[in-house]
mmCIF file of the C-alpha atoms, coordinates in Angstrom:
data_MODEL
# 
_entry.id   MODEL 
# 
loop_
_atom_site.group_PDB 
_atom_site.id 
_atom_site.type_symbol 
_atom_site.label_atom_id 
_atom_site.label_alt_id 
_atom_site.label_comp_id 
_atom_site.label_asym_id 
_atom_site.label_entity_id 
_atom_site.label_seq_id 
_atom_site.pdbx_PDB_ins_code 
_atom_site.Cartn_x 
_atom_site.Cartn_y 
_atom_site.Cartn_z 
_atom_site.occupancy 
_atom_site.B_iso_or_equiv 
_atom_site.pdbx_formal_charge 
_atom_site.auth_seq_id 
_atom_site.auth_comp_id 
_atom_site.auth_asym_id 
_atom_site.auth_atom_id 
_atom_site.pdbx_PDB_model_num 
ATOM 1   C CA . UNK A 1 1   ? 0.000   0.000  0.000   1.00 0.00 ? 1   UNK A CA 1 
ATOM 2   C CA . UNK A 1 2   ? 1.349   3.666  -0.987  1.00 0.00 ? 2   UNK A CA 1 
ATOM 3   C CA . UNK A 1 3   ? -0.150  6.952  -0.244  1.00 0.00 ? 3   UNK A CA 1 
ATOM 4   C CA . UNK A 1 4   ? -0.271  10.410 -1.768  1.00 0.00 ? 4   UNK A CA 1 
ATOM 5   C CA . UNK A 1 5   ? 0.015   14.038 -0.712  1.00 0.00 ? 5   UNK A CA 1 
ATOM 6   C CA . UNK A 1 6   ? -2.584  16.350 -0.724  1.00 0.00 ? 6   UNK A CA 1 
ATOM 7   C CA . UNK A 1 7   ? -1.191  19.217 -1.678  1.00 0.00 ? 7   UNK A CA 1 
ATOM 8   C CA . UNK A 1 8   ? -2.959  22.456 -0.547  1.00 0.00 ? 8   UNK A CA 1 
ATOM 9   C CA . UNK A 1 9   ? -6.360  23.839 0.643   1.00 0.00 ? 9   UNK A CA 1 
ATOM 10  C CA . UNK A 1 10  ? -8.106  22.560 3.941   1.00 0.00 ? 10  UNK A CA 1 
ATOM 11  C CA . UNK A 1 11  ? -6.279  19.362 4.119   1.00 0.00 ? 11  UNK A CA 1 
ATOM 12  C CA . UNK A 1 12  ? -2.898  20.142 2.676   1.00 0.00 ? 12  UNK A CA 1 
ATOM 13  C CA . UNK A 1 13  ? -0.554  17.380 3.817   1.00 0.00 ? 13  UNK A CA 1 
ATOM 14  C CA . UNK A 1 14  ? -3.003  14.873 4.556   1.00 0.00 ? 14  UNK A CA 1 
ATOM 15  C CA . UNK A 1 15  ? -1.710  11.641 3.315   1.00 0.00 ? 15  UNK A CA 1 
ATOM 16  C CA . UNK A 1 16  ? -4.040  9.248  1.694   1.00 0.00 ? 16  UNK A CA 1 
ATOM 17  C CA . UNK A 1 17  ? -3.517  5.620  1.374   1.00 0.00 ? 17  UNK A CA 1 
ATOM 18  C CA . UNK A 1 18  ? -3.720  4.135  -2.069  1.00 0.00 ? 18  UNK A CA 1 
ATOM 19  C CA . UNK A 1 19  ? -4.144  0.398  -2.563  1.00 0.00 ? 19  UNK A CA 1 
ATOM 20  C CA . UNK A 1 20  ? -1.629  -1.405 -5.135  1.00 0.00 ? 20  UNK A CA 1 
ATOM 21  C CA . UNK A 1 21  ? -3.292  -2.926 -8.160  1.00 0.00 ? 21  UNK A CA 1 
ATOM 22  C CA . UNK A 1 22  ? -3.056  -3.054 -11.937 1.00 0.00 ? 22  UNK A CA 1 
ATOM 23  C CA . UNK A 1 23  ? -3.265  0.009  -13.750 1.00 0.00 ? 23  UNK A CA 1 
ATOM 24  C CA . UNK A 1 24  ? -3.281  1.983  -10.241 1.00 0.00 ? 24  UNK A CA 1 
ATOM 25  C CA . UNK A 1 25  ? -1.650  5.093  -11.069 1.00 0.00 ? 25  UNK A CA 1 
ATOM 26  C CA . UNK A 1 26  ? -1.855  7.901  -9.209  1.00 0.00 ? 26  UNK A CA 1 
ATOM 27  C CA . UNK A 1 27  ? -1.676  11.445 -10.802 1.00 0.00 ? 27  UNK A CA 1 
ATOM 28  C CA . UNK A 1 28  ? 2.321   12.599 -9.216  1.00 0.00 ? 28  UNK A CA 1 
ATOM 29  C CA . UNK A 1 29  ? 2.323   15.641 -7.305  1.00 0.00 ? 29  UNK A CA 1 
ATOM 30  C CA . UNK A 1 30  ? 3.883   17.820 -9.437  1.00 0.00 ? 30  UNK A CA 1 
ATOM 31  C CA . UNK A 1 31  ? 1.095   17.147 -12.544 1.00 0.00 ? 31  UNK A CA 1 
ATOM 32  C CA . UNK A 1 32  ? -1.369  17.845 -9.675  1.00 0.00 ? 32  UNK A CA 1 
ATOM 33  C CA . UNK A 1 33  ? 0.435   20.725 -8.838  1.00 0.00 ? 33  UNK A CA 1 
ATOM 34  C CA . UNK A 1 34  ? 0.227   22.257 -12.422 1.00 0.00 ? 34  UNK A CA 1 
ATOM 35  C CA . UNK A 1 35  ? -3.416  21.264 -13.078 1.00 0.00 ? 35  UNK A CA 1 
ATOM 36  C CA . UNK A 1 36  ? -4.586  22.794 -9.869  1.00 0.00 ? 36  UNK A CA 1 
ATOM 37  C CA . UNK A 1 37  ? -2.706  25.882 -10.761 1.00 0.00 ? 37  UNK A CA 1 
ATOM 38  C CA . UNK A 1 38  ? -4.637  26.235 -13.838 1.00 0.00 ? 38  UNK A CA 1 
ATOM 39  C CA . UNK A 1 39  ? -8.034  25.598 -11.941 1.00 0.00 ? 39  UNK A CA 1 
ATOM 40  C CA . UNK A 1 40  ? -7.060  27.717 -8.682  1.00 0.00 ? 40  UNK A CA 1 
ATOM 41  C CA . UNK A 1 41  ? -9.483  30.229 -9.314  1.00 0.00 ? 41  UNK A CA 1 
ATOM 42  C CA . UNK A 1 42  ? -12.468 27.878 -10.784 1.00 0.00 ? 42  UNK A CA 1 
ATOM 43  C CA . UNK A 1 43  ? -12.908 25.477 -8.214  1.00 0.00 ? 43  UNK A CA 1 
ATOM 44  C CA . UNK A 1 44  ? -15.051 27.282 -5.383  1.00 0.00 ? 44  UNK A CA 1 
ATOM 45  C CA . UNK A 1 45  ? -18.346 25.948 -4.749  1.00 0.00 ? 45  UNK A CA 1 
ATOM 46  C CA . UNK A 1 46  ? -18.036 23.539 -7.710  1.00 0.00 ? 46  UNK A CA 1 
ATOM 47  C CA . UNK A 1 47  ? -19.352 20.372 -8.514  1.00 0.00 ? 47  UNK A CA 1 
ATOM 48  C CA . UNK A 1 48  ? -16.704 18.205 -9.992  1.00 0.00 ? 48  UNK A CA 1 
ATOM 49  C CA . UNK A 1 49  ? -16.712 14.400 -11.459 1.00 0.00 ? 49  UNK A CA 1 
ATOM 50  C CA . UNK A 1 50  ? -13.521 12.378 -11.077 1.00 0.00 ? 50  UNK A CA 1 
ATOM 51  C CA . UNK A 1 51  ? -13.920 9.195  -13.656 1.00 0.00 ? 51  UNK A CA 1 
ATOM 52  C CA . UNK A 1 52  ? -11.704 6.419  -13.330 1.00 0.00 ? 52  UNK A CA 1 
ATOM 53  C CA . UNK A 1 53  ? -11.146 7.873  -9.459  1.00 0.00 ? 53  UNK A CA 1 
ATOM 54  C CA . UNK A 1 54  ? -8.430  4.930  -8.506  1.00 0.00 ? 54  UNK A CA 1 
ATOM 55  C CA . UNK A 1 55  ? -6.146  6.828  -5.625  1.00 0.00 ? 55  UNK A CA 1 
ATOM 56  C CA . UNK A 1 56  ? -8.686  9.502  -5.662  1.00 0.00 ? 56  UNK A CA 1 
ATOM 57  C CA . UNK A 1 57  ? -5.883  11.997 -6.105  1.00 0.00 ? 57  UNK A CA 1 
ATOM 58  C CA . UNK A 1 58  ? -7.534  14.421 -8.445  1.00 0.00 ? 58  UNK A CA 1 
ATOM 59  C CA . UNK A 1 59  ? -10.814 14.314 -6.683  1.00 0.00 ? 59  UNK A CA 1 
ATOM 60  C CA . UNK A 1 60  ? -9.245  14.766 -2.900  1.00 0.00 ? 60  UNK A CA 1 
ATOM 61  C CA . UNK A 1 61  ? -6.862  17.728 -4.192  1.00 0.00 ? 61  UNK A CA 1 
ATOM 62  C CA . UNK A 1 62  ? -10.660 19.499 -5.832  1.00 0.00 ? 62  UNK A CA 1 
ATOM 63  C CA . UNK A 1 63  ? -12.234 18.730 -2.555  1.00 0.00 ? 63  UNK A CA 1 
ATOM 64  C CA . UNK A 1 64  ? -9.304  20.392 -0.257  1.00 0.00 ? 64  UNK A CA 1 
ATOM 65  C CA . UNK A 1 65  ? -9.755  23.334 -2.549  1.00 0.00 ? 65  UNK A CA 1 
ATOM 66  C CA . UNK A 1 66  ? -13.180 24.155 -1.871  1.00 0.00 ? 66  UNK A CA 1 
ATOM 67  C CA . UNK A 1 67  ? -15.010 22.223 -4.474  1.00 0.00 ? 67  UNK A CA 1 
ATOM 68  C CA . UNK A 1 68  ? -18.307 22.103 -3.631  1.00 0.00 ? 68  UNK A CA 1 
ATOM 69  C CA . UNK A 1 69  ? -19.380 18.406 -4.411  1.00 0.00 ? 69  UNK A CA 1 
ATOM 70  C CA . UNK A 1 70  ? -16.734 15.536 -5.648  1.00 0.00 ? 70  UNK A CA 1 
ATOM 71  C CA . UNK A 1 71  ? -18.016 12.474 -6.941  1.00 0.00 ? 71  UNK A CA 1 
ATOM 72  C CA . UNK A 1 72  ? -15.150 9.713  -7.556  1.00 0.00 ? 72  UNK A CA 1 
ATOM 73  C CA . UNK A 1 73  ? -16.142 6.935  -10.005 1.00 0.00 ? 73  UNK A CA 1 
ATOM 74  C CA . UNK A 1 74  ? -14.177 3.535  -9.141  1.00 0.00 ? 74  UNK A CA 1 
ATOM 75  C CA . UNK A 1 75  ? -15.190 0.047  -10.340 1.00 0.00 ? 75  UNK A CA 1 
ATOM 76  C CA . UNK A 1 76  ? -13.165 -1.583 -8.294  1.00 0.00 ? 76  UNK A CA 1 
ATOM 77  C CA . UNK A 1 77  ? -14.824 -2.589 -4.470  1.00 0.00 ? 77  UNK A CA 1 
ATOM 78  C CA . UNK A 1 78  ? -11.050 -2.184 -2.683  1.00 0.00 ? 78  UNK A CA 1 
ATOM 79  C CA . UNK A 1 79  ? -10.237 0.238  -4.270  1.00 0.00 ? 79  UNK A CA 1 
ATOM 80  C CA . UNK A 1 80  ? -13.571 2.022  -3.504  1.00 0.00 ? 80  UNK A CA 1 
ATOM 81  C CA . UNK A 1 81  ? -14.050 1.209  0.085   1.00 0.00 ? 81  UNK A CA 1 
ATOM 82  C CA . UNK A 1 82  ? -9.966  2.693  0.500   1.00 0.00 ? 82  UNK A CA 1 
ATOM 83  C CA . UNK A 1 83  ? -11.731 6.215  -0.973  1.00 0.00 ? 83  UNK A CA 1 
ATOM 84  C CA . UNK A 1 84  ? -14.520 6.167  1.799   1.00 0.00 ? 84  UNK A CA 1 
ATOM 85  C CA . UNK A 1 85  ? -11.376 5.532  4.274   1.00 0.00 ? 85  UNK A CA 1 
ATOM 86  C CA . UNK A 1 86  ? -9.818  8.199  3.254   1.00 0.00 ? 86  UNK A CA 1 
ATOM 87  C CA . UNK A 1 87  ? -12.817 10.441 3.240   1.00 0.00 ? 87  UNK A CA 1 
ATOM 88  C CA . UNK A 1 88  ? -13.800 9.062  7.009   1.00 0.00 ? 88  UNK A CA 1 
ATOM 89  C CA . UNK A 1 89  ? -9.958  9.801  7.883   1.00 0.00 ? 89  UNK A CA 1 
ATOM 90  C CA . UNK A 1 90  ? -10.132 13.063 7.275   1.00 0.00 ? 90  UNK A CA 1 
ATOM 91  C CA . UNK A 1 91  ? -14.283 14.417 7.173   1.00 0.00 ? 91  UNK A CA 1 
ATOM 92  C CA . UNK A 1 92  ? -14.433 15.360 3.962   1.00 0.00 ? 92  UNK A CA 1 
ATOM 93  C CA . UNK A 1 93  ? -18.497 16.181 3.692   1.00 0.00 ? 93  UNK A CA 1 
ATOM 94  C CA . UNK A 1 94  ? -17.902 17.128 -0.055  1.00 0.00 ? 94  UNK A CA 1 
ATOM 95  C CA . UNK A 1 95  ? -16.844 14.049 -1.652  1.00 0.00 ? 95  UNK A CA 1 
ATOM 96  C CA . UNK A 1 96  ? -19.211 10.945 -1.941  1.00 0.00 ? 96  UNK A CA 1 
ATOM 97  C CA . UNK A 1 97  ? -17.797 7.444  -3.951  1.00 0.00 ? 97  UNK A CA 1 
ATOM 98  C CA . UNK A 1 98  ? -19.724 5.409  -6.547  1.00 0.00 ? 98  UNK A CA 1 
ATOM 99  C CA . UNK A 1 99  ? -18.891 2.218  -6.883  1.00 0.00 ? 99  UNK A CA 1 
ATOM 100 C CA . UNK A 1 100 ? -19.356 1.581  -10.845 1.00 0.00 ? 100 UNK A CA 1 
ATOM 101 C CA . UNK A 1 101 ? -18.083 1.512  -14.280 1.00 0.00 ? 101 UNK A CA 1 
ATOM 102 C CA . UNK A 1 102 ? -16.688 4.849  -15.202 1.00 0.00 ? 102 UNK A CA 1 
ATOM 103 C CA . UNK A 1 103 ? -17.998 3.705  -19.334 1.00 0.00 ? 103 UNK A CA 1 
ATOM 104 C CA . UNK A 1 104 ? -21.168 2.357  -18.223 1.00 0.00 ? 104 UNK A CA 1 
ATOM 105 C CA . UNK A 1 105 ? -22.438 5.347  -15.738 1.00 0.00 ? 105 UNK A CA 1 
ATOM 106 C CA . UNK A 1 106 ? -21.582 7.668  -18.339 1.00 0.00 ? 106 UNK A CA 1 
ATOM 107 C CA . UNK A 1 107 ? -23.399 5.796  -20.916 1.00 0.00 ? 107 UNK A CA 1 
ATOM 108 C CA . UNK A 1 108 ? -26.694 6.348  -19.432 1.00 0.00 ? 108 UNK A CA 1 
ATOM 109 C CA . UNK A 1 109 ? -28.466 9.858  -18.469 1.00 0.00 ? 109 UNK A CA 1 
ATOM 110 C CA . UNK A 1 110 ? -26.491 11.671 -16.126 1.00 0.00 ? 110 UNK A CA 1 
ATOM 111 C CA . UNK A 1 111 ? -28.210 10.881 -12.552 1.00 0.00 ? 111 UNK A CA 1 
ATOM 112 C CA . UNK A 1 112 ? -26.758 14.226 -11.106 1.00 0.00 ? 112 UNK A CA 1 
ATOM 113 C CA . UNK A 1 113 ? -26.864 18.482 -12.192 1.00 0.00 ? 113 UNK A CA 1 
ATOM 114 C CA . UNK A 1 114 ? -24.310 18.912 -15.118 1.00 0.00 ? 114 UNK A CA 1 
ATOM 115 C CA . UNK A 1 115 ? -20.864 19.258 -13.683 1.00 0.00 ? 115 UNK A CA 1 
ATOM 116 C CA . UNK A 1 116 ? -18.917 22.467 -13.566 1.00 0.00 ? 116 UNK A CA 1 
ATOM 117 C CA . UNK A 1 117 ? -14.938 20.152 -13.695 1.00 0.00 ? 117 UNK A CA 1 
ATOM 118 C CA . UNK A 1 118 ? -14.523 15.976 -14.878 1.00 0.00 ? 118 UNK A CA 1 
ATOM 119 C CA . UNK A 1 119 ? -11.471 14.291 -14.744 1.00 0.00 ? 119 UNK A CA 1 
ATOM 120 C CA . UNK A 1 120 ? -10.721 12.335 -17.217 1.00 0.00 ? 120 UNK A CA 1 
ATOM 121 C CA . UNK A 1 121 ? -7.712  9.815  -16.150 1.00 0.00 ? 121 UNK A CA 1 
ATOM 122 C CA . UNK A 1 122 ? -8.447  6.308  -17.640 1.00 0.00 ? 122 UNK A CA 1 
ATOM 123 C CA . UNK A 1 123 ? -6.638  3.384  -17.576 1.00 0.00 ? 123 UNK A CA 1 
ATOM 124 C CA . UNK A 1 124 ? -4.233  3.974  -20.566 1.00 0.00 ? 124 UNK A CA 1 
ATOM 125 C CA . UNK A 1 125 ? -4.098  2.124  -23.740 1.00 0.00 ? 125 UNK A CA 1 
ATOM 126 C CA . UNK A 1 126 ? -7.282  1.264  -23.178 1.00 0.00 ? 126 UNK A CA 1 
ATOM 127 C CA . UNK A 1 127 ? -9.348  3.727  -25.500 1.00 0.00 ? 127 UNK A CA 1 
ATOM 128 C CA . UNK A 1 128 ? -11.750 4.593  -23.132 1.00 0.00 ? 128 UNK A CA 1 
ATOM 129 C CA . UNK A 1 129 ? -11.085 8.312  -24.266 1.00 0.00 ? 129 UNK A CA 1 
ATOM 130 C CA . UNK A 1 130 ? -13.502 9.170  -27.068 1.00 0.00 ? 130 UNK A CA 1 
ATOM 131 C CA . UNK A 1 131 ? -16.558 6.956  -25.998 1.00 0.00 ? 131 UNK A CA 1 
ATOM 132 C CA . UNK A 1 132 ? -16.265 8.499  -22.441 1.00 0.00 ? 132 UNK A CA 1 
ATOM 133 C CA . UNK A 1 133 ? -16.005 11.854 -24.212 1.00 0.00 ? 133 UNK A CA 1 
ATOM 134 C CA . UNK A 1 134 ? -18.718 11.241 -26.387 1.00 0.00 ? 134 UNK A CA 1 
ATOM 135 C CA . UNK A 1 135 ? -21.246 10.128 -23.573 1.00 0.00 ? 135 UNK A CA 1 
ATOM 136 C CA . UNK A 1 136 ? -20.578 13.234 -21.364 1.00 0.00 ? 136 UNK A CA 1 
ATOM 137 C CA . UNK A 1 137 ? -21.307 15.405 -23.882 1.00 0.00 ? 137 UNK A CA 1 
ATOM 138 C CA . UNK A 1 138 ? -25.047 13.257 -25.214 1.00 0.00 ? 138 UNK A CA 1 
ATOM 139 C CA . UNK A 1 139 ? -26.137 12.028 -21.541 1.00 0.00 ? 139 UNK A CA 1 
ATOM 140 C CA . UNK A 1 140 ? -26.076 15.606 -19.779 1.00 0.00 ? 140 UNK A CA 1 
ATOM 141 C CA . UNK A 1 141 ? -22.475 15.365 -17.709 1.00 0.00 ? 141 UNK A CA 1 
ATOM 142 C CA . UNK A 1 142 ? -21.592 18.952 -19.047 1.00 0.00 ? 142 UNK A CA 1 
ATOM 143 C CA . UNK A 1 143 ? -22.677 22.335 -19.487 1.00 0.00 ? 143 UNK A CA 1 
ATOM 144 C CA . UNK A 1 144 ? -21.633 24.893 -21.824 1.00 0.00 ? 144 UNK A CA 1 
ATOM 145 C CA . UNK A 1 145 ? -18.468 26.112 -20.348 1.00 0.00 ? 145 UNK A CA 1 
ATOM 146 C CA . UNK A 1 146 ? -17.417 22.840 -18.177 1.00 0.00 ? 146 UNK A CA 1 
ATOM 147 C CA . UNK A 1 147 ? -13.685 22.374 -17.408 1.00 0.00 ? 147 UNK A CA 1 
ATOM 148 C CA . UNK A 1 148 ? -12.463 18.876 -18.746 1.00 0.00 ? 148 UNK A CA 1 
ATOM 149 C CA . UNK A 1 149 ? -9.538  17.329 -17.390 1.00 0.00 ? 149 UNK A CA 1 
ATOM 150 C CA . UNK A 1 150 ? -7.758  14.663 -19.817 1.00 0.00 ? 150 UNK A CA 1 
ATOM 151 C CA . UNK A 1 151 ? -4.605  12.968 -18.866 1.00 0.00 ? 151 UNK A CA 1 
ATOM 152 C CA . UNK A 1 152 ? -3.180  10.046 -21.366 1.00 0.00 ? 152 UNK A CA 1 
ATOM 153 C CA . UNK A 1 153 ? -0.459  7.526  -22.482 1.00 0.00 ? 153 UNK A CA 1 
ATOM 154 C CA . UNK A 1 154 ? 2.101   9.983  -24.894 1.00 0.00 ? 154 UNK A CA 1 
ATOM 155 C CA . UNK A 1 155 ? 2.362   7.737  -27.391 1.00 0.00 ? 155 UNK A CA 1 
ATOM 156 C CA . UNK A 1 156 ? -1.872  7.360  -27.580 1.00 0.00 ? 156 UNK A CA 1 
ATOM 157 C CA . UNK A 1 157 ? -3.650  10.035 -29.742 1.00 0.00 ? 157 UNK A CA 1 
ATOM 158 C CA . UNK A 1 158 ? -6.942  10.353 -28.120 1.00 0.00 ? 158 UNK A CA 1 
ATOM 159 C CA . UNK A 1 159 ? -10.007 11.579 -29.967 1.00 0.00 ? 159 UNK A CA 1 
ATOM 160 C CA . UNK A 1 160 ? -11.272 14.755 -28.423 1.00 0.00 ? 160 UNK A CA 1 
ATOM 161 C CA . UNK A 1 161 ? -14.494 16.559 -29.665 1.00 0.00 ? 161 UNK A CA 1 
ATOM 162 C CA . UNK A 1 162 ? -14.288 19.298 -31.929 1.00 0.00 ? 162 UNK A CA 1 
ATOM 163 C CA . UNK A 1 163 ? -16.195 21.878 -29.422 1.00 0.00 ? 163 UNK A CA 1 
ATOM 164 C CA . UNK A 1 164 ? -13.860 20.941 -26.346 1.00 0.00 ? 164 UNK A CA 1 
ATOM 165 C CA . UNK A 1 165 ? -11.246 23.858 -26.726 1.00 0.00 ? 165 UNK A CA 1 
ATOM 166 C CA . UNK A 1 166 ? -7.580  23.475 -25.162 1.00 0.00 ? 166 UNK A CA 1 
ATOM 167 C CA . UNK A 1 167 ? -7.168  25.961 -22.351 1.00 0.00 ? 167 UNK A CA 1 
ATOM 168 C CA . UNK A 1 168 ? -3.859  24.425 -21.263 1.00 0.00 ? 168 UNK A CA 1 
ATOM 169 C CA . UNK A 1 169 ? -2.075  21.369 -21.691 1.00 0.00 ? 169 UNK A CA 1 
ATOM 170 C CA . UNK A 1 170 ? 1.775   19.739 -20.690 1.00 0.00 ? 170 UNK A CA 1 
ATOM 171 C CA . UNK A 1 171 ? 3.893   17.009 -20.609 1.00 0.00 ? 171 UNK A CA 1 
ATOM 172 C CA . UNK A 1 172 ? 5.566   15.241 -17.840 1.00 0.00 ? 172 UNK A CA 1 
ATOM 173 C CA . UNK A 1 173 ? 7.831   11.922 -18.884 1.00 0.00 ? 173 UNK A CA 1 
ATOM 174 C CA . UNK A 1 174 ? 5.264   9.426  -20.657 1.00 0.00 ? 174 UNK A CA 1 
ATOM 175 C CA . UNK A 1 175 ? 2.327   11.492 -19.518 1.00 0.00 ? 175 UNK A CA 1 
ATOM 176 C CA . UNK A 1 176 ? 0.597   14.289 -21.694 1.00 0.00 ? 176 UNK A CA 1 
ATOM 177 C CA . UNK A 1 177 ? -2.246  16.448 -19.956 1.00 0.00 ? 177 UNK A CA 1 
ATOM 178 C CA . UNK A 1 178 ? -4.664  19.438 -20.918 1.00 0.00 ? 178 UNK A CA 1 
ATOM 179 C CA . UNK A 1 179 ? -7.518  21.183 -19.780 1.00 0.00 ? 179 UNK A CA 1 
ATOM 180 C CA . UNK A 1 180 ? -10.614 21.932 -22.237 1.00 0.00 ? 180 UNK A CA 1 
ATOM 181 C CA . UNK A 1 181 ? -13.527 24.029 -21.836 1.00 0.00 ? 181 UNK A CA 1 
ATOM 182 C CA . UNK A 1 182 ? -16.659 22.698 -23.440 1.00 0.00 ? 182 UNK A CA 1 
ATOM 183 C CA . UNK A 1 183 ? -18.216 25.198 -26.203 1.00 0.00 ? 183 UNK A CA 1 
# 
């Protein structure tokens, strides 16, 4: 078992533990760092989806920023019961976990308000990119002007849709990143 670092807001070095499993790979600290630097001034009060939640990372770090609601996506039962230990460990009211599919629940009609920030973090190689994509934008996940977090393989091409515009993106080693508001 590993953990990871919150980095700032209310629970800034609050260490979450992080199960060890196949394709487990938590966001590193300094991509976190840069993402949430581009989002420091969009986050308050907002209600954000983390698909494909695994460690939780991305979800925990919106949460300790003042995120309004966080709802992690994880298929896997460990790894979701670890999430609600880590949200007992350190009552966080804002983030709830739902133990699913991160494809299926997005295939059907969104069961929540349209979220203001997803995270987009799938397994890679596994081309879950454009049909996620695709469902967020036909089963009411987004709203004009959502925030869309996509992190991938650097040697995969994903297929993003033509009215997502980059606001930022990077690099860091094999992993490429960007942030895209929905048109």
């Amino acid at each position: 078992m590993g953990t990871v670092r919150i980095i700032s807001g209310r629970y800034k070095g609050r260490r979450l533990k992080v199960l060890d499993g196949p394709g487990l790979r938590p966001t590193t600290d300094r991509v976190r760092e840069t993402v949430f630097n581009w989002l420091q001034f969009k986050l308050q009060n907002v209600a954000c989806l983390d698909l494909f939640a695994g460690s939780g990372a991305l979800g925990f770090e919106a949460a300790s920023r003042y995120a309004g609601s966080v709802v992690l996506v994880e298929h896997s039962i460990p790894v979701a019961d670890a999430l609600k230990q880590n949200i007992a460990a350190i009552n966080a009211e804002n983030i709830s976990v739902l133990t699913a599919d991160a494809v299926q629940f997005v295939s059907k009609a969104n069961p929540y308000p349209p979220f203001d920030v997803v995270f987009l973090d799938p397994p890679y190689h596994h081309d879950f990119l454009p049909i996620v994509a695709k469902n967020l934008e036909t089963n009411g996940f987004l709203h004009c002007d959502s925030l869309i977090y996509v992190e991938h393989a650097a040697d995969e091409k994903p297929a993003i849709p033509d009215n997502w515009r980059q606001y930022r993106s990077a690099r860091a080693g094999q992993c490429v990143y960007g942030l895209y508001v929905k048109l």
